[in-house]
C-alpha positions in Angstrom: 152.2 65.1 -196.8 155.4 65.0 -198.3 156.4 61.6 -201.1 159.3 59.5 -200.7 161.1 59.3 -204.0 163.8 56.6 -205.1 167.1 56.8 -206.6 168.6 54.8 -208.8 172.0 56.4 -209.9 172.8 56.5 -206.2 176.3 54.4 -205.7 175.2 52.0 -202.8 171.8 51.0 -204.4 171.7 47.3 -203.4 173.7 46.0 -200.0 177.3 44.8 -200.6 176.4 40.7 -200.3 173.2 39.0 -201.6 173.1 37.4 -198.4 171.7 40.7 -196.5 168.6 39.8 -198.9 167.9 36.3 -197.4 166.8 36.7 -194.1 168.3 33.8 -191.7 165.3 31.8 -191.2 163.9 32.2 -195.0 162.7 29.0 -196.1 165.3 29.2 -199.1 167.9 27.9 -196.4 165.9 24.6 -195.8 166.1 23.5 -199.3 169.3 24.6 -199.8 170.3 22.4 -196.3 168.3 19.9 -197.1 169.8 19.0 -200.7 173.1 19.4 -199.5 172.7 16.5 -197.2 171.6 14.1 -200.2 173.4 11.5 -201.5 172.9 11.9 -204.9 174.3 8.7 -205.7 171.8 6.9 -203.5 168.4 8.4 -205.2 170.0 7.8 -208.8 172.0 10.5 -209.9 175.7 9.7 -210.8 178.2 11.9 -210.9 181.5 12.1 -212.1 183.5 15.5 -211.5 186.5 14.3 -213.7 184.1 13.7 -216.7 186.2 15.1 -219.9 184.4 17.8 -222.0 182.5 21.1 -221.3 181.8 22.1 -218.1 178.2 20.9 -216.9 176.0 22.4 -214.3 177.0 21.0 -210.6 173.9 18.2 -210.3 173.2 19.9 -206.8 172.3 23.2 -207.8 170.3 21.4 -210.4 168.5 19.5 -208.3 168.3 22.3 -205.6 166.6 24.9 -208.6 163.9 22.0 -209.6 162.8 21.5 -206.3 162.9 24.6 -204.6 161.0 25.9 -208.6 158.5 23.1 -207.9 157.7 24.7 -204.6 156.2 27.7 -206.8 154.3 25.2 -208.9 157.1 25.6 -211.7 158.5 22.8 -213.3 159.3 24.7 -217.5 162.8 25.2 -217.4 162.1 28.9 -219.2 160.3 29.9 -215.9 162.9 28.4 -213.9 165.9 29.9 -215.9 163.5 33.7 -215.9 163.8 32.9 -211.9 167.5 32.5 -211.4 167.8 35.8 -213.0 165.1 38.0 -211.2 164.2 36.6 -208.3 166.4 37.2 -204.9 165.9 33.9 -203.3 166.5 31.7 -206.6 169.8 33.8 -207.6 171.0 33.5 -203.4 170.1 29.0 -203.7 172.3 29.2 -207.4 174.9 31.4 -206.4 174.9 33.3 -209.4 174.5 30.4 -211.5 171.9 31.5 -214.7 171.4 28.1 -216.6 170.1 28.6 -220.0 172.0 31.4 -220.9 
């Protein structure tokens, strides 16, 4: 029986958009949905997007990597930050966003 072997100098490695790694109905979506449609204002979280000063994390994506971390049973920020940079559905919910570092 013959092996299958991988290659990783090839040029098309990964696909194109991180989207063909999170299937349609993976449950990724429904938290990502499902904090978009909070008012964060109404549960306690002000915002203010013409605050003066460095740039802070958008509160949403915040809020969207706490709860969809908790779903794992993580709540430490260094497991949370470690996830934004190696796991699929965490970098796809952040958009590329890798607080922390």
């Amino acid at each position: 029986m013959a092996y299958r072997y991988g290659n990783r100098h090839q040029m098309t490695l990964l696909p194109k958009s991180i989207e063909d790694y999170v299937r349609a109905d993976d449950p990724v979506r429904v938290y990502d949905a499902f904090i978009d449609a909070v008012d964060l204002e109404k549960v306690g979280i002000q915002t203010d997007p013409r605050k003066v000063g460095n740039a802070e994390y958008d509160p949403k994506a915040m809020l969207k990597l706490f709860v969809y971390g908790c779903s794992y049973g993580w709540k430490s920020s260094r497991k949370l930050e470690r996830a934004t940079h190696h796991n699929v559905s965490f970098m796809w919910l952040m958009g590329g966003l890798t607080p922390g570092s």
